[in-house]
TIKE-978657 format. One record per residue (C-alpha): residue number from 1; chain; x, y, z. Coordinates in nm, 4 decimals, padded with zeros to 6 digits, always signed. Example, Ala and Ser with C-alpha at 12.3 -4.5 7.8 and 13.67 -1.06 7.14 Angstrom:
TIKE-978657
<pt><pos>1</pos><unit>A</unit><x>+01.2300</x><y>-00.4500</y><z>+00.7800</z></pt>
<pt><pos>2</pos><unit>A</unit><x>+01.3670</x><y>-00.1060</y><z>+00.7140</z></pt>
END
This chain:
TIKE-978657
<pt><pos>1</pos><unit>A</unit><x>+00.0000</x><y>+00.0000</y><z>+00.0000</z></pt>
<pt><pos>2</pos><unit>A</unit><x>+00.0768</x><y>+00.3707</y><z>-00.0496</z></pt>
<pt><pos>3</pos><unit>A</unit><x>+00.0718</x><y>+00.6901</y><z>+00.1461</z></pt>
<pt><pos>4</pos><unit>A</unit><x>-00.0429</x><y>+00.5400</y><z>+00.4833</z></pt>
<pt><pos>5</pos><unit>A</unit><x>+00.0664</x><y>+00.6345</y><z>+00.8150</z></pt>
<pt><pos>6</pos><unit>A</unit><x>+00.2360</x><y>+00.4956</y><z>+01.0834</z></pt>
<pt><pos>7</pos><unit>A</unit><x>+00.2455</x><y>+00.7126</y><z>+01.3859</z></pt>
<pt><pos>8</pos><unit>A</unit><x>+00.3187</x><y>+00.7396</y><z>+01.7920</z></pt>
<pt><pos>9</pos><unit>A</unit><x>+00.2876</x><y>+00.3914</y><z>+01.8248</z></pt>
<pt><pos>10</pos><unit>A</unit><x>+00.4841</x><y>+00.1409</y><z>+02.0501</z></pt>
<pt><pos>11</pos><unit>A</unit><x>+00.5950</x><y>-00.1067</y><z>+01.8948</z></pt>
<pt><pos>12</pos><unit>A</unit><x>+00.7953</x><y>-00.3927</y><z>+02.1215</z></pt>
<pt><pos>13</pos><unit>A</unit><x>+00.9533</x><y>-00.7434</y><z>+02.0854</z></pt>
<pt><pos>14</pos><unit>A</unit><x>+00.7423</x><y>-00.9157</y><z>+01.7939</z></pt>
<pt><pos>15</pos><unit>A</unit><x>+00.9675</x><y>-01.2078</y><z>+01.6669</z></pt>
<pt><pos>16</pos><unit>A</unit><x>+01.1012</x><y>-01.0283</y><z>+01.3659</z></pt>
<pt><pos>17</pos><unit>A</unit><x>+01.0070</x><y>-00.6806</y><z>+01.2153</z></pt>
<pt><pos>18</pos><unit>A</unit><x>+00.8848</x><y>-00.3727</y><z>+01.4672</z></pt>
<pt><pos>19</pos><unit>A</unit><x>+00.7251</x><y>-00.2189</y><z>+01.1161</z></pt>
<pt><pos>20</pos><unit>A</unit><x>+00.8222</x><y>-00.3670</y><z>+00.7578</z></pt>
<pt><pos>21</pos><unit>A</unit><x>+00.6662</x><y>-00.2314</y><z>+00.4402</z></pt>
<pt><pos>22</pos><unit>A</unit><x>+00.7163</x><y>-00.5099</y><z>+00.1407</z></pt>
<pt><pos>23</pos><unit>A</unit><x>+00.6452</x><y>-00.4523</y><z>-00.2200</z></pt>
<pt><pos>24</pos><unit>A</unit><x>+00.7120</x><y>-00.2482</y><z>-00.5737</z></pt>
<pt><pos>25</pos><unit>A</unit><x>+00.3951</x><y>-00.0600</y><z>-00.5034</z></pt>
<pt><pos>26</pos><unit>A</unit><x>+00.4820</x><y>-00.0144</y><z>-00.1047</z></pt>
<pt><pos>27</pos><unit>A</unit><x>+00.5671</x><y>+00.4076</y><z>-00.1539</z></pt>
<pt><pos>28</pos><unit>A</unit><x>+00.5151</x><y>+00.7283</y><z>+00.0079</z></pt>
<pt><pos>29</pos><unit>A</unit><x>+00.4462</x><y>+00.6325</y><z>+00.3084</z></pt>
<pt><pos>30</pos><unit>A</unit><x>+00.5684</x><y>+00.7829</y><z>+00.6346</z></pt>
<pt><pos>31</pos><unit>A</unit><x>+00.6843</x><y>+00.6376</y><z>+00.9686</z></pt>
<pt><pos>32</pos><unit>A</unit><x>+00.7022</x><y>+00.8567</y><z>+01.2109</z></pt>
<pt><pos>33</pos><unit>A</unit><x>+00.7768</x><y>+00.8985</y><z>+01.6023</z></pt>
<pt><pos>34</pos><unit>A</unit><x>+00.7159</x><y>+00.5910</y><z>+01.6838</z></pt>
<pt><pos>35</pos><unit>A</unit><x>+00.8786</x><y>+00.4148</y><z>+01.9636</z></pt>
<pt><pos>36</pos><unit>A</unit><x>+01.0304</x><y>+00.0607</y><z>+01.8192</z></pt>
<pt><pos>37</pos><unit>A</unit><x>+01.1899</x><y>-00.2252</y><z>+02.0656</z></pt>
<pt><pos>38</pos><unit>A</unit><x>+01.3394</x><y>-00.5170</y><z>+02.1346</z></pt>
<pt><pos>39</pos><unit>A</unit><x>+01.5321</x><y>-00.6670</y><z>+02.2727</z></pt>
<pt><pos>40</pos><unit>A</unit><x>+01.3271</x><y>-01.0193</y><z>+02.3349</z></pt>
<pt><pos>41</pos><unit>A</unit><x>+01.3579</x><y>-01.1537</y><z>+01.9328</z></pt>
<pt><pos>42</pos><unit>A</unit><x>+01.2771</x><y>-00.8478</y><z>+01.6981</z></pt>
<pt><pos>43</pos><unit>A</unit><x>+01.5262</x><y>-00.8479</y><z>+01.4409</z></pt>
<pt><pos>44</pos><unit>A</unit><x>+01.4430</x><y>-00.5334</y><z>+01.2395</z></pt>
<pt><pos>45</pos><unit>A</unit><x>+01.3239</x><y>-00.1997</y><z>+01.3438</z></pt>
<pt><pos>46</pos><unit>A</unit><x>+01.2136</x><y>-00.0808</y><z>+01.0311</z></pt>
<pt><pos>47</pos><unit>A</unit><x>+01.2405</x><y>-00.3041</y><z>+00.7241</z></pt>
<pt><pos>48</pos><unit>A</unit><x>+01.2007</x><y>-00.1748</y><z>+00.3533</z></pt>
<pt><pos>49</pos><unit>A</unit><x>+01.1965</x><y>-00.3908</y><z>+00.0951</z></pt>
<pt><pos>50</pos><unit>A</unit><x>+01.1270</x><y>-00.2440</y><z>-00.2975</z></pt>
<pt><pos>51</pos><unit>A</unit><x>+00.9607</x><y>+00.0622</y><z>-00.1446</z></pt>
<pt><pos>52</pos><unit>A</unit><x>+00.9857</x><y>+00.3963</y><z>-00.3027</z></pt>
<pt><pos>53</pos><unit>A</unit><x>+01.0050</x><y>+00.7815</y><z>-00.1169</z></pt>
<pt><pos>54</pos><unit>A</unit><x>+00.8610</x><y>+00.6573</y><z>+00.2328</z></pt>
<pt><pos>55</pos><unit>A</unit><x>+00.9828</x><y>+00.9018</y><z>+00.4495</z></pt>
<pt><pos>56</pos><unit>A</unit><x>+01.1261</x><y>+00.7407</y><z>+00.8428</z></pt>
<pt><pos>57</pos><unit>A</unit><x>+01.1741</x><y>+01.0389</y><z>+01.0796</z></pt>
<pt><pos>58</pos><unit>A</unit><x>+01.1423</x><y>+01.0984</y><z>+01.4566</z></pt>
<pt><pos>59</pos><unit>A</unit><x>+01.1509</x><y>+00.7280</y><z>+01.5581</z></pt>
<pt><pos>60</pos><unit>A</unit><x>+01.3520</x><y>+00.6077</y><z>+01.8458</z></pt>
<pt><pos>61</pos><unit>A</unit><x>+01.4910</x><y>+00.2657</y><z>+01.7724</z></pt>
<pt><pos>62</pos><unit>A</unit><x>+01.6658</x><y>+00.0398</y><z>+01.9901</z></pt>
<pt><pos>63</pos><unit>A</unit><x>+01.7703</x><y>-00.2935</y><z>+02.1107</z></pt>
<pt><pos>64</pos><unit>A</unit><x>+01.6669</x><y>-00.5116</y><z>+01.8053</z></pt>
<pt><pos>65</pos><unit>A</unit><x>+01.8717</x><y>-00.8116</y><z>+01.7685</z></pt>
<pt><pos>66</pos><unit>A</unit><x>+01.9809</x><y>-00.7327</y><z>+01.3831</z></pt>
<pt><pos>67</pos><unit>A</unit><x>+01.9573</x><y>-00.4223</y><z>+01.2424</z></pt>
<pt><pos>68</pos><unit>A</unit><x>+01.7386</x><y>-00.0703</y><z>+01.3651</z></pt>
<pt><pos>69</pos><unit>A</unit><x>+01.6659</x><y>+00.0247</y><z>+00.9968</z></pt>
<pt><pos>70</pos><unit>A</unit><x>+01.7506</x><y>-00.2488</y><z>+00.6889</z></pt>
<pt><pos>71</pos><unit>A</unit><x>+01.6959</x><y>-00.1676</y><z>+00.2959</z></pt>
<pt><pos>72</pos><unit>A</unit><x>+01.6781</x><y>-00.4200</y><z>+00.0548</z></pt>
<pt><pos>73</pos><unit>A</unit><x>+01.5700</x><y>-00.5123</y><z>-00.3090</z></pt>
<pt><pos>74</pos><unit>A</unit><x>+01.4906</x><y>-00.1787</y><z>-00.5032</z></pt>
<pt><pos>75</pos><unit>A</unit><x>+01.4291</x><y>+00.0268</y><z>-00.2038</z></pt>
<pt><pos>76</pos><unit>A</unit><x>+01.5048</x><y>+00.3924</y><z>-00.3795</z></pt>
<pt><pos>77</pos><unit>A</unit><x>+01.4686</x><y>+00.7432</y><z>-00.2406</z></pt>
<pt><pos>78</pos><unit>A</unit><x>+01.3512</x><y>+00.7197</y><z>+00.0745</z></pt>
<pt><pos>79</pos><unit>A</unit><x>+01.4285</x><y>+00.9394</y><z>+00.3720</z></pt>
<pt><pos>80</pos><unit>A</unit><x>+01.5586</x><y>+00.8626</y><z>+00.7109</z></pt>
<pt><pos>81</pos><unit>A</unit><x>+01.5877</x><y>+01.1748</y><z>+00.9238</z></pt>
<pt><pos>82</pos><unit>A</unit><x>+01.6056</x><y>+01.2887</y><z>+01.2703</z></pt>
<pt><pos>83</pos><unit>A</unit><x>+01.5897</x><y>+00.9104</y><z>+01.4333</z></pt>
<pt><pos>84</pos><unit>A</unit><x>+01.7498</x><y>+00.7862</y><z>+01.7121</z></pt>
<pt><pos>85</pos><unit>A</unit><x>+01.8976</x><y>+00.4294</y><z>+01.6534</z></pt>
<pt><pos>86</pos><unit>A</unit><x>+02.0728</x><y>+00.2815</y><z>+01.9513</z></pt>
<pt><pos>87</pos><unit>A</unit><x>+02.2336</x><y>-00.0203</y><z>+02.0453</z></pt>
<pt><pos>88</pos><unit>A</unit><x>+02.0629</x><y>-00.2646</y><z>+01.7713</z></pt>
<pt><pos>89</pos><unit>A</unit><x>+02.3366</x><y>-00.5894</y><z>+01.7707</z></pt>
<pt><pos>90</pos><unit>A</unit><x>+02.4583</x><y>-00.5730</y><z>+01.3967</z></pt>
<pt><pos>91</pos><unit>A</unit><x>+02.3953</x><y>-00.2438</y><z>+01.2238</z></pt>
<pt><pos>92</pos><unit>A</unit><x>+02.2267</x><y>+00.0655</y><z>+01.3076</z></pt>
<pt><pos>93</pos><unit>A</unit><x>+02.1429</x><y>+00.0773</y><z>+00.8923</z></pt>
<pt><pos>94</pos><unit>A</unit><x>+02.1949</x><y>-00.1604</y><z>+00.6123</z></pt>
<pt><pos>95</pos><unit>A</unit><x>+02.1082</x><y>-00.0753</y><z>+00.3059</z></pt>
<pt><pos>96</pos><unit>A</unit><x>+02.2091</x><y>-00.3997</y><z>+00.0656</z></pt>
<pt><pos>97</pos><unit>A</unit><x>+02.1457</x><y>-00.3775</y><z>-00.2913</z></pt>
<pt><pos>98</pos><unit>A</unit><x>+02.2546</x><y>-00.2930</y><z>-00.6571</z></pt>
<pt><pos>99</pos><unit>A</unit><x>+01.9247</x><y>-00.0871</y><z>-00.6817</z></pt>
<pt><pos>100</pos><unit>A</unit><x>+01.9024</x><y>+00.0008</y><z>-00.3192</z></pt>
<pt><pos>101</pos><unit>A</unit><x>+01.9596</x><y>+00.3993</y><z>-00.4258</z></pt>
<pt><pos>102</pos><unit>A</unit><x>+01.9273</x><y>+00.7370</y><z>-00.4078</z></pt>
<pt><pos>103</pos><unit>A</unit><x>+01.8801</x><y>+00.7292</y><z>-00.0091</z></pt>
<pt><pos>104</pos><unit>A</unit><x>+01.8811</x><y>+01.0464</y><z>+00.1991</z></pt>
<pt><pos>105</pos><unit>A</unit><x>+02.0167</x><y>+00.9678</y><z>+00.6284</z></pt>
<pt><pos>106</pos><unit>A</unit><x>+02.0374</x><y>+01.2940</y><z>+00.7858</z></pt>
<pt><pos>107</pos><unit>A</unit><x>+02.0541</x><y>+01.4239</y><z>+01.0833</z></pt>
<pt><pos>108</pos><unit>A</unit><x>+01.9914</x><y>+01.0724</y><z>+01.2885</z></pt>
<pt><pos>109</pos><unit>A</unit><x>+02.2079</x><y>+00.9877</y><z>+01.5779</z></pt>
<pt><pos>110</pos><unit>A</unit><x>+02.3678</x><y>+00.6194</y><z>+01.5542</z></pt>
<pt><pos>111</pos><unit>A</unit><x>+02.5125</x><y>+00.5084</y><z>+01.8849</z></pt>
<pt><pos>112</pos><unit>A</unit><x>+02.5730</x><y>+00.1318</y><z>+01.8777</z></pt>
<pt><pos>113</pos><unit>A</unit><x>+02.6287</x><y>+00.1752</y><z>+02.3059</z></pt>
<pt><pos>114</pos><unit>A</unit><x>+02.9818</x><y>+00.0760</y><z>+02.3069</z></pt>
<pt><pos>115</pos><unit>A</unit><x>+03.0063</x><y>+00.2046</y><z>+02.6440</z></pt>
<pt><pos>116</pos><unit>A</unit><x>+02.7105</x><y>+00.0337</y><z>+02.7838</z></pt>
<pt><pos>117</pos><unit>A</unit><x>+02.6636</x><y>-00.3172</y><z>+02.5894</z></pt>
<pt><pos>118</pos><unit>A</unit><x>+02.5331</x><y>-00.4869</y><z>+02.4365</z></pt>
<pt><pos>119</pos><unit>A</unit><x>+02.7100</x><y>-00.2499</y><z>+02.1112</z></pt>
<pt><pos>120</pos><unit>A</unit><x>+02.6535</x><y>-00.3279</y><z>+01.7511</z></pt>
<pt><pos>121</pos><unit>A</unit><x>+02.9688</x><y>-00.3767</y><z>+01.4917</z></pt>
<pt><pos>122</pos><unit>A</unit><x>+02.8304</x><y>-00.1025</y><z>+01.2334</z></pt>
<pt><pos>123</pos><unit>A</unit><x>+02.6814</x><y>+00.2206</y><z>+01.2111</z></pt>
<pt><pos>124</pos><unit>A</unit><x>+02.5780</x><y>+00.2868</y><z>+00.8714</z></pt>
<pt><pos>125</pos><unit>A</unit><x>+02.6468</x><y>-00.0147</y><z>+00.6133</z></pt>
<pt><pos>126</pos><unit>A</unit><x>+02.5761</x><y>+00.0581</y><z>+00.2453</z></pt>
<pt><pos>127</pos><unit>A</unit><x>+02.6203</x><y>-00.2499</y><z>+00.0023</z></pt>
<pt><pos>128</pos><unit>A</unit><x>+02.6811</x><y>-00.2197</y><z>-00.3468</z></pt>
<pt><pos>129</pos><unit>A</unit><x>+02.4248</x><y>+00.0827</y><z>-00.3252</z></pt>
<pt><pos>130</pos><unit>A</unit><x>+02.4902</x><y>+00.4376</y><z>-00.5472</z></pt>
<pt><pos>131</pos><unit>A</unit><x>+02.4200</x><y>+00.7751</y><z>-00.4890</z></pt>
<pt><pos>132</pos><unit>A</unit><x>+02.3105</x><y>+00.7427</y><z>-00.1126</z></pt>
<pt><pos>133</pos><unit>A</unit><x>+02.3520</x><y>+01.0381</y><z>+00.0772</z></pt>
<pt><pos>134</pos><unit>A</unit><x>+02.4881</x><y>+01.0366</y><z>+00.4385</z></pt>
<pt><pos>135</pos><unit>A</unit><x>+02.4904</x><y>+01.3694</y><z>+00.5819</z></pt>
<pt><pos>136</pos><unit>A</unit><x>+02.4698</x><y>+01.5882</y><z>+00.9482</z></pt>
<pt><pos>137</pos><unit>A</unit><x>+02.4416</x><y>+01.2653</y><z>+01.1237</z></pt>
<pt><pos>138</pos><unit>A</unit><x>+02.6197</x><y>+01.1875</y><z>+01.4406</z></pt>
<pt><pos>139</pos><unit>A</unit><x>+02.7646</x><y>+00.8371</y><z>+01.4368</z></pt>
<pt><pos>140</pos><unit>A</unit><x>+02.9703</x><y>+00.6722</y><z>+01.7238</z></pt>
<pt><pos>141</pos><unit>A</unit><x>+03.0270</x><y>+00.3759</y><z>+01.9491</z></pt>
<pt><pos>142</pos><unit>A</unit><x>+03.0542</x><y>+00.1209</y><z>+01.7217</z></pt>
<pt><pos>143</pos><unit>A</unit><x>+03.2689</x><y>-00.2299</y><z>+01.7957</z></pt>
<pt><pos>144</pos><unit>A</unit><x>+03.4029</x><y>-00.2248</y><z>+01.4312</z></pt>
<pt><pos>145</pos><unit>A</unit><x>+03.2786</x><y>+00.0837</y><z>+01.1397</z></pt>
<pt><pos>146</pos><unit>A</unit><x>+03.1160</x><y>+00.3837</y><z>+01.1659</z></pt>
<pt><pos>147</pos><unit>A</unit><x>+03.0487</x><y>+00.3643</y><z>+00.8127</z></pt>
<pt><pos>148</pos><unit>A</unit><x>+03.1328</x><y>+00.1184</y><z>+00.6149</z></pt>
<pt><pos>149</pos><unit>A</unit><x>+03.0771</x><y>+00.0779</y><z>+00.1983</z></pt>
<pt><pos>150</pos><unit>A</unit><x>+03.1521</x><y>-00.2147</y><z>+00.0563</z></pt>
<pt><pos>151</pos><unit>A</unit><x>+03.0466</x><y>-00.4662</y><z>-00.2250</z></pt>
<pt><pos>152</pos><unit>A</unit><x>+03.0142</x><y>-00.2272</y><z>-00.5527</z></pt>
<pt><pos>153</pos><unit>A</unit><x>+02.9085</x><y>+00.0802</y><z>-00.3603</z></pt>
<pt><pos>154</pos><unit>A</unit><x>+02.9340</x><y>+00.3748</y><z>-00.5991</z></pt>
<pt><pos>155</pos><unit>A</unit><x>+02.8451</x><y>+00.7526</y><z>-00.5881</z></pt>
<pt><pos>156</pos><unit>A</unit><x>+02.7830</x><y>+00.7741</y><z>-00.2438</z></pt>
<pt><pos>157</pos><unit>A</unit><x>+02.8255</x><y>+01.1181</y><z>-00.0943</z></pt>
<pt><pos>158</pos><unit>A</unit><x>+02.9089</x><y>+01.0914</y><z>+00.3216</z></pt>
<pt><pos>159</pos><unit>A</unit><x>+02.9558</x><y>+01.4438</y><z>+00.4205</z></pt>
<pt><pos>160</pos><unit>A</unit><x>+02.9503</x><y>+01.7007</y><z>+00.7436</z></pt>
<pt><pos>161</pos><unit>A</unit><x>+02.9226</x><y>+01.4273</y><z>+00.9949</z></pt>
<pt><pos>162</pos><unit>A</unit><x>+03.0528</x><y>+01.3819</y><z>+01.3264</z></pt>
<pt><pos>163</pos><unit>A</unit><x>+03.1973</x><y>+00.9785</y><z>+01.3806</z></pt>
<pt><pos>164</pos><unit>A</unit><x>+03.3819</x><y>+00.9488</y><z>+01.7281</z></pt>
<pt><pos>165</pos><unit>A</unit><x>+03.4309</x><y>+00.6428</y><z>+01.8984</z></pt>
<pt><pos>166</pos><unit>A</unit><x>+03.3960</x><y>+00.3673</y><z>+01.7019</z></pt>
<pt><pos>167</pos><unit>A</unit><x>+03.6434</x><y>+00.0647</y><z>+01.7588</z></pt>
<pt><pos>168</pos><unit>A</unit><x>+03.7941</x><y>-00.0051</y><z>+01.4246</z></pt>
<pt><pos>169</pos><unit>A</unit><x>+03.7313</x><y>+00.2775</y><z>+01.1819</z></pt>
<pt><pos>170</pos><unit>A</unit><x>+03.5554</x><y>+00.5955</y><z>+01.1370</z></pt>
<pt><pos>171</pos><unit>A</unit><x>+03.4933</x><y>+00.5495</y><z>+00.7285</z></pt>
<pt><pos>172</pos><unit>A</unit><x>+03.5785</x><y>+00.2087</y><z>+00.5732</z></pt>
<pt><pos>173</pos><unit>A</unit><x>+03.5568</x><y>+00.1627</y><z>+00.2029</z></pt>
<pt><pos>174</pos><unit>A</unit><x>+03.6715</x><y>-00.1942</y><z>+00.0754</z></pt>
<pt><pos>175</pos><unit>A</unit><x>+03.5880</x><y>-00.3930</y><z>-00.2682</z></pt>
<pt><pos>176</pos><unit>A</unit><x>+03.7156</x><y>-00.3321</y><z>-00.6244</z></pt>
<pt><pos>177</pos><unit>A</unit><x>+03.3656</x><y>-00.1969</y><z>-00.7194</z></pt>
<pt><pos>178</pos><unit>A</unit><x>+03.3651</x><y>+00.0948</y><z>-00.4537</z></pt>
<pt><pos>179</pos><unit>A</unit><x>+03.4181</x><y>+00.3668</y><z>-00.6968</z></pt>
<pt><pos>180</pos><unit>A</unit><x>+03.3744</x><y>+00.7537</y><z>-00.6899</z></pt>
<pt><pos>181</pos><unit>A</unit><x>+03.2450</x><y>+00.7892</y><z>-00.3105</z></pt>
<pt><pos>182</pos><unit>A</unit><x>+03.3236</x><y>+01.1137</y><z>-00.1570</z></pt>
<pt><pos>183</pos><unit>A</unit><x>+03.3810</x><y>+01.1550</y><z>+00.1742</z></pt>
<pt><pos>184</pos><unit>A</unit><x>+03.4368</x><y>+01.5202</y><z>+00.2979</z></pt>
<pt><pos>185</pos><unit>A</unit><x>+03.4113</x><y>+01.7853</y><z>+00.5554</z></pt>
<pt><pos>186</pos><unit>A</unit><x>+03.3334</x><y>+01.4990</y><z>+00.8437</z></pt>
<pt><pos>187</pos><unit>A</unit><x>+03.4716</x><y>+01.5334</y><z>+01.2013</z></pt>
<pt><pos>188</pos><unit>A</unit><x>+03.6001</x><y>+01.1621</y><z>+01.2988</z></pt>
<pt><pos>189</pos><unit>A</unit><x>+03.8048</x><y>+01.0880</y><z>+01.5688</z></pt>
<pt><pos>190</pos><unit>A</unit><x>+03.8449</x><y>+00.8458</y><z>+01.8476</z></pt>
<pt><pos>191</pos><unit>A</unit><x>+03.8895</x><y>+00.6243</y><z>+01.5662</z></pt>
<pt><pos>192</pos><unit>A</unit><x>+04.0906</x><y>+00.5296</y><z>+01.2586</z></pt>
<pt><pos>193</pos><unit>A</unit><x>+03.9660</x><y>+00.6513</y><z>+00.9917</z></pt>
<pt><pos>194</pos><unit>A</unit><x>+04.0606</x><y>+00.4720</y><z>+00.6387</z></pt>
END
C-alpha cells in the first residue's frame, strides 16, 4: 500500500520486524515517532523492501537483535531523518542492494552503546548501493565501522558528519567496485579513519 501512516505507536519485541513495508507498489508512506523495541527476538526496526520515497523520521529505535533500519531489493529514495537508533546488535542501517539507491540519512544519531553493551559492529552499512547520501548525522560507538561501503558501492556522498568512537574505523571503504564515493568535511576521531 501507499501513502499510509504509521504514527506514535509502541511497537515492542514481535519475533522479527517492529514495522516492515514489502512490495514495488509499497511508496510514500511515512513512519514517524514511533517508539520501536526489542530486545526479546525483533530483528528489524524498520524493514524496507522495494519501497519507493517513504519518508522514516522521529523514531527512536533500539535494542533489536539485527539491524534498527535495513533496505533491501529496489528500495530507492527514501528518507531517514532525525531518528534515534541505539544499540541494535549488527547495524544501526543496512542498506544492501545494486538498486538500493538514491537514499537520503540525515541528521539521525547512531550510537551502537559501546560504552554500555550490548554495542553493535556497524553504524551505517551501504552495500553495493549508489548515490546514497549520508549527511549531518552523528555516528559513534561502534565495535568495528562507523560507516562502512563495501560490495560495488558507488556515488555515495558521506559528508559534514561527526563519527567518534567507534572501535575499528571511522569510514571504511573496501571492494574493487567501490568507486567515486566522496567523503568530505566529516569530524572523525576516536577512531581510525581509512
Amino acid at each position: 500500500g501507499a501513502s499510509n501512516l504509521i504514527v506514535a505507536n509502541a511497537i515492542r519485541s514481535n519475533n522479527s520486524y517492529g514495522v516492515r513495508l514489502f512490495g514495488t507498489a509499497v511508496d510514500a508512506n511515512r513512519i514517524d515517532g514511533n517508539l520501536i523495541t526489542g530486545p526479546t527476538n525483533q530483528d528489524y526496526g524498520v524493514y524496507v523492501s522495494d519501497g519507493d520515497a517513504n519518508v522514516i523520521t522521529n523514531n527512536t529505535i533500539r535494542g533489536q537483535s539485527l539491524y534498527g533500519i535495513y533496505m533491501d531489493v529496489t528500495a530507492a529514495s527514501n528518507t531517514i531523518v532525525g531518528n534515534v537508533i541505539r544499540s541494535n546488535d549488527a547495524s544501526g542501517l543496512w542498506l544492501n542492494g545494486a538498486a538500493v539507491d538514491g537514499n537520503r540519512i540525515v541528521s539521525n544519531t547512531v550510537d551502537g552503546g559501546l560504552i554500555v553493551p550490548p554495542f553493535q559492529g556497524y553504524g551505517v552499512w551501504i552495500t553495493s548501493g549508489d548515490m546514497n547520501l549520508v549527511t549531518n548525522n552523528t555516528i559513534r560507538g561502534h565495535s568495528l565501522y562507523g560507516v562502512w561501503m563495501d560490495g560495488d558501492a558507488a556515488s555515495n556522498t558521506v559528508r559534514g558528519n561527526t563519527i567518534r568512537s567507534n572501535d575499528s574505523a571511522g569510514v571504511y571503504l573496501s571492494g574493487t567496485g567501490v568507486d567515486a564515493n566522496r567523503v568530505a568535511a566529516n569530524i572523525i576521531d576516536g577512531t581510525l579513519a581509512v
